[in-house]
C-alpha positions as CSV (number, residue, x, y, z in Angstrom):
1,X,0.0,0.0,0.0
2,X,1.3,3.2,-1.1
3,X,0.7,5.3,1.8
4,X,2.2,8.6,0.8
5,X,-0.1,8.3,-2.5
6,X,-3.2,7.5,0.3
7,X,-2.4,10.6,1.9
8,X,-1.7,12.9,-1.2
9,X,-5.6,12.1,-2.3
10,X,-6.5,13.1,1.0
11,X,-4.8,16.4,0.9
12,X,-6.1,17.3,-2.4
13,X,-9.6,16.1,-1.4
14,X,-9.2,18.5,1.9
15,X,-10.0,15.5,4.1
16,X,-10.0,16.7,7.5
17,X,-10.3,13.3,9.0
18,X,-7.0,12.1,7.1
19,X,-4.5,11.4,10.1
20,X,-7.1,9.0,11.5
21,X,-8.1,7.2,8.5
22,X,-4.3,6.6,7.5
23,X,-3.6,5.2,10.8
24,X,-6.2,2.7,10.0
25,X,-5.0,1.9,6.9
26,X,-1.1,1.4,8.6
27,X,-2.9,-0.8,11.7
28,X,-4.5,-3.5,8.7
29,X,-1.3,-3.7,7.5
30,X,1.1,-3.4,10.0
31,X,1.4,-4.8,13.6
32,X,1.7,-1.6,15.3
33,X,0.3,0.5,18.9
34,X,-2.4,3.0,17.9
35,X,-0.5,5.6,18.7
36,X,2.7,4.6,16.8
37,X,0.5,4.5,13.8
38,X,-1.1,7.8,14.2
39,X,2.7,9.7,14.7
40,X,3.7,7.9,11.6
41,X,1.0,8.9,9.4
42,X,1.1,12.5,11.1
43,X,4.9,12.3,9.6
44,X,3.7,10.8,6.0
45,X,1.2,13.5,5.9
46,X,4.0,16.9,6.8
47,X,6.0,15.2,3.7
48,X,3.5,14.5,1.4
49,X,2.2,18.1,1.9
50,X,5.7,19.6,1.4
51,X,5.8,17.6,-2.4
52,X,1.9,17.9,-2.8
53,X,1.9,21.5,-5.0
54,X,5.8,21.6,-6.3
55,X,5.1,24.3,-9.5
56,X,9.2,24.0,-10.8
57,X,9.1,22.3,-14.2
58,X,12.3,20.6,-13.7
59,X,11.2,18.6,-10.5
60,X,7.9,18.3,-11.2
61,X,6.4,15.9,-13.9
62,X,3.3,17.4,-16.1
63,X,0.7,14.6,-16.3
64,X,-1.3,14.1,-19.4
65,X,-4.6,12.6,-17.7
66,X,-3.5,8.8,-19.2
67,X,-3.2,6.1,-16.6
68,X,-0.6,3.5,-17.2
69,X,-3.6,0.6,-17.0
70,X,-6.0,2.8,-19.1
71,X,-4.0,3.3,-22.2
72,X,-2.5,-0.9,-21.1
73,X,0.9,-0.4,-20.5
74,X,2.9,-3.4,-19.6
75,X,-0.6,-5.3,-21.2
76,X,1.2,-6.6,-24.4
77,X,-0.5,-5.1,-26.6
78,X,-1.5,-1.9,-28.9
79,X,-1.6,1.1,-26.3
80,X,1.7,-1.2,-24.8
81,X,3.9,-0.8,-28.4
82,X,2.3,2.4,-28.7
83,X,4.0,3.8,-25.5
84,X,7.4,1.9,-26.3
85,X,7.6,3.5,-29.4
86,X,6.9,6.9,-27.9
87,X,9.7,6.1,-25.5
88,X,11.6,5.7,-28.1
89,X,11.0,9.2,-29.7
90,X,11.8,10.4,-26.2
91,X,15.3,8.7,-26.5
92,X,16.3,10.0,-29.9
93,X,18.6,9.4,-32.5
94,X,21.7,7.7,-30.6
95,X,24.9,6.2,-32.3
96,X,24.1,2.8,-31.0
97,X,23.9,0.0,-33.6
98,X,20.9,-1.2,-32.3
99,X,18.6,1.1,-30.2
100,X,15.4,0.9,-28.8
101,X,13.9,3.3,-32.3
102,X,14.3,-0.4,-33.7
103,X,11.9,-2.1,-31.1
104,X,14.3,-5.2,-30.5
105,X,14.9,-6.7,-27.8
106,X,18.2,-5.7,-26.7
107,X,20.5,-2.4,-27.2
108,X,23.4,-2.9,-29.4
109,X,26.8,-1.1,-29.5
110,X,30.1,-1.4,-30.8
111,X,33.5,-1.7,-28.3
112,X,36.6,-2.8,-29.2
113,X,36.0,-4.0,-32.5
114,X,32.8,-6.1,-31.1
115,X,29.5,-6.0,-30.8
116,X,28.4,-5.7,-26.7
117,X,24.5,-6.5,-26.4
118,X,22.6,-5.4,-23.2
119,X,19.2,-6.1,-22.1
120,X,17.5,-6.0,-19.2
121,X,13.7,-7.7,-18.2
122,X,11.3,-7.2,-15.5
123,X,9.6,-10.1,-13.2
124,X,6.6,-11.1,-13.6
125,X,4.2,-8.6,-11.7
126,X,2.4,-11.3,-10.5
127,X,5.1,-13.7,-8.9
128,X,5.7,-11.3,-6.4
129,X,4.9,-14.0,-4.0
130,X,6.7,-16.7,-5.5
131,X,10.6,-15.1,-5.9
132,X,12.0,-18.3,-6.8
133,X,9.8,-18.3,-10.0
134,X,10.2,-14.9,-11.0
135,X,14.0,-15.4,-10.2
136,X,14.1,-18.1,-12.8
137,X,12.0,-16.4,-15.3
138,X,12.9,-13.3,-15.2
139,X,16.8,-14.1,-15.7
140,X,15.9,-16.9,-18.7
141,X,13.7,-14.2,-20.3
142,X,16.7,-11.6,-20.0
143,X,18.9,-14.8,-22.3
144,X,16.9,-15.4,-24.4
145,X,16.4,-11.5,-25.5
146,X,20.8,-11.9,-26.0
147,X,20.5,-15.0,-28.0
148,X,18.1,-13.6,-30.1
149,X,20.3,-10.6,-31.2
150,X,23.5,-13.1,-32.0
151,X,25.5,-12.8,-28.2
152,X,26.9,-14.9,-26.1
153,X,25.8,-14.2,-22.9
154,X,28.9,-13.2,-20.3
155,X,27.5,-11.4,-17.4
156,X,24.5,-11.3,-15.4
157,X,23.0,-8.3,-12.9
158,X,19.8,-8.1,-10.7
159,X,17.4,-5.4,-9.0
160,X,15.1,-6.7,-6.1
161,X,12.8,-4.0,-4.6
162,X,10.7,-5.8,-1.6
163,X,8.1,-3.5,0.4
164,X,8.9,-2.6,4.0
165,X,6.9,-5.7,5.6
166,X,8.4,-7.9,3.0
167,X,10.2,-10.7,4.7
168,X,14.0,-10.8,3.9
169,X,13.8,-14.5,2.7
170,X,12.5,-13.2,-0.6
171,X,16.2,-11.9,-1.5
172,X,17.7,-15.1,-1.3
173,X,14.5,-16.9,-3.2
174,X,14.7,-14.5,-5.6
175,X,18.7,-14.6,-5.8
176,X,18.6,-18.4,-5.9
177,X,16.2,-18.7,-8.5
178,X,18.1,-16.4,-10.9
179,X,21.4,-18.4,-9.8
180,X,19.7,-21.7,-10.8
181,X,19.6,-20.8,-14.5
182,X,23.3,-19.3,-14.4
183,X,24.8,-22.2,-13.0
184,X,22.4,-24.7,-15.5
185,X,23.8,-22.1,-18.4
186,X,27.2,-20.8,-17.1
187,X,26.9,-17.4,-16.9
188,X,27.6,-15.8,-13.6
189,X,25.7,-13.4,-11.4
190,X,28.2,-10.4,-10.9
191,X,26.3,-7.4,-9.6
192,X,22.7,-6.1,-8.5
193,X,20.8,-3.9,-6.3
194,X,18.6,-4.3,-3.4
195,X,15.8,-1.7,-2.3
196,X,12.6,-1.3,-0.3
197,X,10.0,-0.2,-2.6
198,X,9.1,3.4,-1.4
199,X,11.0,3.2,1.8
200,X,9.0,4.5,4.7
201,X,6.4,5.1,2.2
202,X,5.4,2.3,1.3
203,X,3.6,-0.7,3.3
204,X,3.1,-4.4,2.8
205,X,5.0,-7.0,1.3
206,X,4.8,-6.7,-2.5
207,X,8.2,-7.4,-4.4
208,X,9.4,-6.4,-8.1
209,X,12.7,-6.3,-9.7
210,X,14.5,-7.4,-12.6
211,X,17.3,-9.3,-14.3
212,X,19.6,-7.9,-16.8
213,X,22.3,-9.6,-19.0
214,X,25.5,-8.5,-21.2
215,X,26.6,-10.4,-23.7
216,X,29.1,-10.2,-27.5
217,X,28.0,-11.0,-30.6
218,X,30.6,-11.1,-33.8
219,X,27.2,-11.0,-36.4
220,X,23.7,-9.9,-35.8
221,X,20.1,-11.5,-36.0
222,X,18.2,-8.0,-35.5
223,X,14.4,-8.1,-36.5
224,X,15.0,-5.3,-39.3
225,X,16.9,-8.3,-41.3
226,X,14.0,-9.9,-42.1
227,X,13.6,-10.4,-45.8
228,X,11.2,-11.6,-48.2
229,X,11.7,-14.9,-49.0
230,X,13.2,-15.8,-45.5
231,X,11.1,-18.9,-43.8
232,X,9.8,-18.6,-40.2
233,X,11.0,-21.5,-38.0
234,X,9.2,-21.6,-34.5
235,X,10.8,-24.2,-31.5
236,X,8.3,-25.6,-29.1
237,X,7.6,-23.5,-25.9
238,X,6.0,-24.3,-22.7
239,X,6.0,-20.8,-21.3
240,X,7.5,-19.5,-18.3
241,X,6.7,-16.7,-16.0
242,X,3.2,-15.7,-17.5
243,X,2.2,-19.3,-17.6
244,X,3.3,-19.7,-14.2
245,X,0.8,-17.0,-13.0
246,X,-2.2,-18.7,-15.1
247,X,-1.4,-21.7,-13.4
248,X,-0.6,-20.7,-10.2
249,X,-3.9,-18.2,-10.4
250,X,-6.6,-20.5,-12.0
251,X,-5.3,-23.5,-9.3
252,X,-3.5,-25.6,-11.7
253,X,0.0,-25.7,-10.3
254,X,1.2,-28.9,-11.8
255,X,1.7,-26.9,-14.6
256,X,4.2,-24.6,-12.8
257,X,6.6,-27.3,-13.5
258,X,6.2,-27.5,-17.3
259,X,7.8,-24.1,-17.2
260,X,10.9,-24.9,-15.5
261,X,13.5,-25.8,-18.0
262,X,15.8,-24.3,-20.2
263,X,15.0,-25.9,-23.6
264,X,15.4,-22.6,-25.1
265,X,18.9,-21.7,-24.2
266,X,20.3,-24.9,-25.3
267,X,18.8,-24.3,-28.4
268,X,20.5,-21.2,-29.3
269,X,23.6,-22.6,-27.8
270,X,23.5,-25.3,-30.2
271,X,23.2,-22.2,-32.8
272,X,26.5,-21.4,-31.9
273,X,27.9,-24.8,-31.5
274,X,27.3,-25.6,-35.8
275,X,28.2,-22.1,-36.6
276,X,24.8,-21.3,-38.0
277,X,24.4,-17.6,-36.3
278,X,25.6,-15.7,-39.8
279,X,23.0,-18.1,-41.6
280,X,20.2,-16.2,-39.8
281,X,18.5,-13.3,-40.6
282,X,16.8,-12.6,-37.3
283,X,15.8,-13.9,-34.4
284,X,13.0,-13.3,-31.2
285,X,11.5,-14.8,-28.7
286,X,8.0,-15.6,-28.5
287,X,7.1,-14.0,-25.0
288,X,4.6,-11.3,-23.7
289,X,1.9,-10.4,-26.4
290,X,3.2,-13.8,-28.4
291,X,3.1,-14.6,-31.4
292,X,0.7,-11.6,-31.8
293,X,3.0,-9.1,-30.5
294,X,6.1,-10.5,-32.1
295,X,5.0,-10.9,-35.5
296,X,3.2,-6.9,-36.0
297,X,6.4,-5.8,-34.3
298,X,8.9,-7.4,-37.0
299,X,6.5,-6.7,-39.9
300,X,6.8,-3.0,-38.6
301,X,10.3,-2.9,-38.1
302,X,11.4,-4.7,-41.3
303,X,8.8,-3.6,-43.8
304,X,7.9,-6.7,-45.1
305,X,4.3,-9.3,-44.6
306,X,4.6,-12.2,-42.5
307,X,2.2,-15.5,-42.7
308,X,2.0,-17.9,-40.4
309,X,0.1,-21.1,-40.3
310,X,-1.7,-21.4,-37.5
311,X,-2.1,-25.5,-37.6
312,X,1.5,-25.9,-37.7
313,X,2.2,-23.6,-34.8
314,X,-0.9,-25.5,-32.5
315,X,1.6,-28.4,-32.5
316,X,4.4,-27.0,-30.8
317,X,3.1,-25.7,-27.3
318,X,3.9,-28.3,-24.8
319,X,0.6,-30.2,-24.9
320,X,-0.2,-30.0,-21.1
321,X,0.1,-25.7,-21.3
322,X,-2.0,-25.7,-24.7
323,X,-4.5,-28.3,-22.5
324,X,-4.7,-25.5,-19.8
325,X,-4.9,-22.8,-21.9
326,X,-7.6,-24.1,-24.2
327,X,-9.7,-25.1,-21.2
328,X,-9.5,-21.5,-20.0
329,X,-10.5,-20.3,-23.4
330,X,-7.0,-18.2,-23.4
331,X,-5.5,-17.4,-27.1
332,X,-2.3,-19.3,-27.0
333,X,-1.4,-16.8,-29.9
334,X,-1.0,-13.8,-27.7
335,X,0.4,-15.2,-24.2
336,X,4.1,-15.6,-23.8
337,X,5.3,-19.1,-24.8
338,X,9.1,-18.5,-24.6
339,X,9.5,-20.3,-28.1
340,X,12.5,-19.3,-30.5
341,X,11.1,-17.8,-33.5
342,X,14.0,-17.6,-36.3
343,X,13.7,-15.9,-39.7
344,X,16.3,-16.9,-42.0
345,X,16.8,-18.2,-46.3
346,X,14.9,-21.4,-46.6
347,X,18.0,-22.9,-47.7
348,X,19.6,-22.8,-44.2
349,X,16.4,-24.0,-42.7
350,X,17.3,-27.6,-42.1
351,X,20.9,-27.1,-40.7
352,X,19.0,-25.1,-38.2
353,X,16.5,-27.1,-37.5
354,X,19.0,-30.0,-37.0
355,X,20.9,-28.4,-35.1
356,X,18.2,-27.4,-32.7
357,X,16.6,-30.7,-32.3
358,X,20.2,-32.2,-31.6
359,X,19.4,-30.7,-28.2
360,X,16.2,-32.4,-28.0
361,X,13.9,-29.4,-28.5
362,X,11.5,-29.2,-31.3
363,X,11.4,-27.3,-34.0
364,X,9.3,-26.6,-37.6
365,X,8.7,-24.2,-40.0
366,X,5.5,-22.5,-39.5
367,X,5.4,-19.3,-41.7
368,X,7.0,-17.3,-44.3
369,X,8.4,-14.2,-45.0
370,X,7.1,-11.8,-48.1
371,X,6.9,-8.8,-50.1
372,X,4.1,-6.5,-48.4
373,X,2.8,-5.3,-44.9
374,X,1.5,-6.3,-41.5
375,X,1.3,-9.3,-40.1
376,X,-1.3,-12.5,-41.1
377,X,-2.5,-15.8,-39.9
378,X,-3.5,-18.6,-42.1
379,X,-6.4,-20.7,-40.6
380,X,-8.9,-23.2,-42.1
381,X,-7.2,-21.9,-45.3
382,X,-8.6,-18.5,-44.9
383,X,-5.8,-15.6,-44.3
384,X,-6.2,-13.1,-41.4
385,X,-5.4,-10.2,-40.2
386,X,-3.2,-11.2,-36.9
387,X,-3.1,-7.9,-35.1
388,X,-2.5,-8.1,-31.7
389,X,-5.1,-7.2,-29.2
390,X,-5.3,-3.8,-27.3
391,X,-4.0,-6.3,-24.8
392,X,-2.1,-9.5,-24.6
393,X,-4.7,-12.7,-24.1
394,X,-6.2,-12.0,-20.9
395,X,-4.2,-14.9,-18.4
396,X,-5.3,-14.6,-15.3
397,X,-9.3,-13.8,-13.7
398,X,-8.3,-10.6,-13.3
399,X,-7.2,-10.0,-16.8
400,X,-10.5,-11.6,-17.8
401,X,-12.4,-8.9,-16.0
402,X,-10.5,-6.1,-17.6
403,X,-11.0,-7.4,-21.3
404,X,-9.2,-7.5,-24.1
405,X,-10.6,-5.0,-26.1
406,X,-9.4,-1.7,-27.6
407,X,-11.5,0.8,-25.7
408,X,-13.1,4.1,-27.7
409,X,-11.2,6.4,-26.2
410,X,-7.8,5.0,-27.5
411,X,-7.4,7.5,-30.2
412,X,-8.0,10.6,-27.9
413,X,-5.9,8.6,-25.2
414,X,-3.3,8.4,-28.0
415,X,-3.3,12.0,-28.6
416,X,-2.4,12.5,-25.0
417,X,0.4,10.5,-24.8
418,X,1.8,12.4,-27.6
419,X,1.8,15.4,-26.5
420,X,3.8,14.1,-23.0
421,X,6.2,12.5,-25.2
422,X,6.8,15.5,-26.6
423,X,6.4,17.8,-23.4
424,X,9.1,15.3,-22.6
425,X,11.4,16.1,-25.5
426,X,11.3,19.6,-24.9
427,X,11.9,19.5,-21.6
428,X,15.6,17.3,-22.4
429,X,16.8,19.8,-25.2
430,X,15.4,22.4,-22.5
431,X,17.7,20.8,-20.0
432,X,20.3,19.8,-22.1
433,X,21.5,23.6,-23.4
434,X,20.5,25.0,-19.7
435,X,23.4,22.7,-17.8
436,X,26.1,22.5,-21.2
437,X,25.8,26.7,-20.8
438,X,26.4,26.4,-16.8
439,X,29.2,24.2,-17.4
440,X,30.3,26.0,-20.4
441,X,30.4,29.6,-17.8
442,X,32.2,27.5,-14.6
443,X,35.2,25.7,-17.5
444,X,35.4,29.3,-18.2
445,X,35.6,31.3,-14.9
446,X,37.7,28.4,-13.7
447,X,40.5,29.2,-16.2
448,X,41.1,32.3,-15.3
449,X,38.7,34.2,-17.4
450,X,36.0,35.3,-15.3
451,X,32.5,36.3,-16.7
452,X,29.1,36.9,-15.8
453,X,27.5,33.8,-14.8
454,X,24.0,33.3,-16.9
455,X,20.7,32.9,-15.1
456,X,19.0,29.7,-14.8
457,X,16.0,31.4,-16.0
C-alpha cells in the first residue's frame, strides 16, 4: 500500500479526518500500537504536503490525464507498443547499432571491435509471492532477448525491490532462483541492487525487480533483417513466468513445472555450436503479447508481410500448457510461450532445425516471409489479419475482468500521450542547453577568465 499516495488524495480532497483514517489503513497492514501509527501517518502526511503542490518544471512531472492501466501499459498489446515507441521518440537518434527506435529486444553497440548486447527484463508482476519463479523467469527471459540478437551471454546483474513488511527470505528466493539458471547455463551473477519499494512510504510486502544480462556478438540477428523470401522457423515453448501466473492463479499448479526448463537456451547454444548464427537473418523470442506481438512488431520494423500457419504452430506448445490454456478459453497466440522464433533463407532452414533438435527441442517451419505489410495468420485456409489485441490474451481472472478490447477512447488517449512524449522532448533539449551553458560559464571562470554567470532562468 502506497501510503504517501493515500495521503496525497487526502490532501487534495481537503480530508479533515485524514490522520485517523491513515492510521487505519497502517494498523491493517502493520502490527503496530495506535499511537505509533497515528505519529507515523502524522509524519507521512508533513511530507507529502511539502511535495503535494511543487510548480518547478524541472522537478515536477506534467501529467497528461492517461493512466498506465488505461491506455495498457505493460498489457502486451497496442496502447503497450504504442507507449514503447513513444519512448523511443523520447530517447532520440543515438549512435548505437541497435537502439530501442528499432523495437528489438536488446540495445546494441560497438567496443573494441565487437559488438556488446545489453538487455534487461522485468519479473513477472504477479510472482511477487513466489521469488524463486520470477527469479528463474525473469533471468531466462533476460537470455533469451541476447541469444536472439546473436550474443553470447557473459555477465548477469539483478534489481530486487521488496516493500517494508516484505520478509527478507525473498532476497535469497529470488537470488537463488536467478542463480539456478546461471549455473544450469554458465553465466555468472556479478552485480545487483537491493531496495525497499518506497522506503517509509510504502507498506506491505509486495516485491518487483529485474534481471539484466551482457553479452558479445561477432554478427547480428536484429528483426529489421527480415527479408522476403526468408522462412519462419518456431521451436516448441512451454511458457514460463506468464504461464506460471495462469497456473498458479486459476489453481492448476502442476503446470508450474512445465515451465521450469531451459530448452530454449540450449537451443540457441546449439546455434553457436554448428556455426549457424551468420546463416540467420533474425531472431526473437516468443514472449509477452506472443506470437501476436512478435510478428506486428517485425513486420513493422522490417517492412515486409509475415504468414504464419496457425495449424502448424498448434503443434508445438507443450501439450499439457496448450490443454490449460484451451480449457481457460486463453489465445495461446497472444500469451508468452518462450519459443525461438527464427527468420532466415529457406536454404539454411534444415541445418537449423537440425541443429536445434540435436538438443532435444522441437522445431518446424510454420510461416513465411514476403513482399508487403502487417502481419497474417493462415487458418482453415482462410488468411487473417493477426493484429494483436489492445491487450495481450487475458491470463489470469483478473485479466478476464479487464478485457481485451481496444477501448473508444484509445485515439483521444493516444493523442495525450503524444503530447507528454513531446512535453518530454522539450523538456531534455530544455535541460540539455540549460546545464552544457552552466558548465560552459564555470570551464570558463575556472580558467582564469571570469564572466558573468548566466541565469538559470
Amino acid at each position: 500500500m502506497d501510503i504517501e499516495g493515500y495521503a496525497k488524495r487526502g490532501l487534495r480532497k481537503g480530508d479533515t479526518g485524514l490522520a485517523e483514517k491513515l492510521a487505519d489503513r497502517i494498523r491493517e497492514v502493520k502490527d503496530i500500537s495506535p499511537e505509533g501509527a497515528k505519529r507515523l501517518a502524522e509524519a507521512v502526511i508533513v511530507e507529502a504536503r511539502a511535495t503535494l503542490d511543487v510548480r518547478d518544471d524541472v522537478i515536477a512531472s506534467q501529467p497528461c490525464g492517461v493512466t498506465m492501466g488505461a491506455f495498457g501499459v505493460g498489457s502486451r498489446g497496442r496502447g503497450d507498443f504504442y507507449a514503447h515507441s513513444k519512448i523511443a521518440e523520447v530517447i532520440g537518434k543515438t549512435d548505437a547499432v541497435c537502439d530501442s527506435s528499432q523495437m528489438d529486444d536488446s540495445g546494441v553497440v560497438k567496443a573494441g571491435g565487437q559488438y556488446v548486447v545489453v538487455t534487461v527484463d522485468g519479473m513477472h508482476s504477479r510472482l511477487s509471492d513466489f521469488p524463486f519463479l520470477a527469479g528463474f523467469h525473469c533471468t531466462r527471459a533476460s537470455l533469451r532477448d541476447l541469444y536472439v540478437m546473436g550474443a553470447k551471454p557473459v555477465a548477469l546483474f539483478s534489481d530486487i525491490h521488496i516493500a517494508d513488511d516484505g520478509d527478507v527470505s525473498k532476497i535469497f528466493d529470488y537470488t537463488a532462483g536467478i542463480t539456478t539458471v546461471s549455473d544450469l547455463i554458465g553465466v555468472p551473477l556479478v552485480t545487483g541492487s537491493t531496495l525497499r519499494i518506497g522506503g517509509d512510504m510504502v507498506i506491505g510486502d509486495r516485491m518487483t525487480g529485474c534481471v539484466g544480462a551482457v553479452g558479445v556478438a561477432k554478427e547480428l540477428t536484429a528483426r529489421i533483417q527480415s527479408r522476403p523470401g526468408d522462412v519462419i522457423m518456431v521451436s516448441e515453448g512451454a511458457g514460463g513466468g506468464t504461464v506460471s501466473t495462469t497456473a498458479l492463479y486459476f489453481g492448476m499448479h502442476d503446470v508450474v513445472e512445465k515451465t521450469l526448463n531451459v530448452k530454449f537456451l540450449e537451443a540457441c547454444e546449439s546455434l553457436f555450436e554448428h556455426d549457424l548464427i551468420g546463416k540467420i537473418h533474425a531472431m526473437t523470442d516468443v514472449t509477452n503479447g506472443g506470437i501476436r506481438g512478435d510478428a506486428y512488431e517485425i513486420a513493422g520494423t522490417a517492412g515486409v508481410k509475415l504468414v504464419f500457419y496457425e495449424e502448424k504452430m498448434r503443434k508445438l506448445v507443450e501439450p499439457t500448457v496448450l490443454k490449460m490454456l484451451d480449457a481457460l478459453k486463453i489465445d495461446y497466440l497472444g500469451v508468452s510461450l518462450d519459443a525461438l522464433l527464427i527468420i532466415a533463407p529457406p536454404e539454411n532452414a534444415e541445418a537449423i532445425m537440425a541443429a536445434v533438435r540435436s538438443k532435444g527441442v522441437k522445431i518446424d517451419i510454420v510461416g513465411e516471409v514476403l513482399e508487403g505489410h502487417g502481419a497474417y495468420l493462415v487458418e482453415n485456409g482462410v488468411e487473417r489479419d493477426f493484429t494483436p489485441k489492445f491487450r495481450e490474451s487475458a491470463y489470469t481472472p483478473i485479466k478476464k475482468l479487464v478485457g481485451e478490447e481496444t477501448p473508444m477512447s484509445f485515439e483521444e488517449m493516444k493523442k495525450k500521450v503524444d503530447q507528454a512524449a513531446a512535453h518530454a522532448i522539450q523538456k531534455k533539449e530544455r535541460m540539455v542547453a540549460r546545464i552544457r551553458s552552466r558548465d560552459s560559464d564555470l570551464s570558463a571562470y575556472s580558467s582564469g577568465k571570469p564572466q558573468k554567470l548566466k541565469s538559470d532562468t
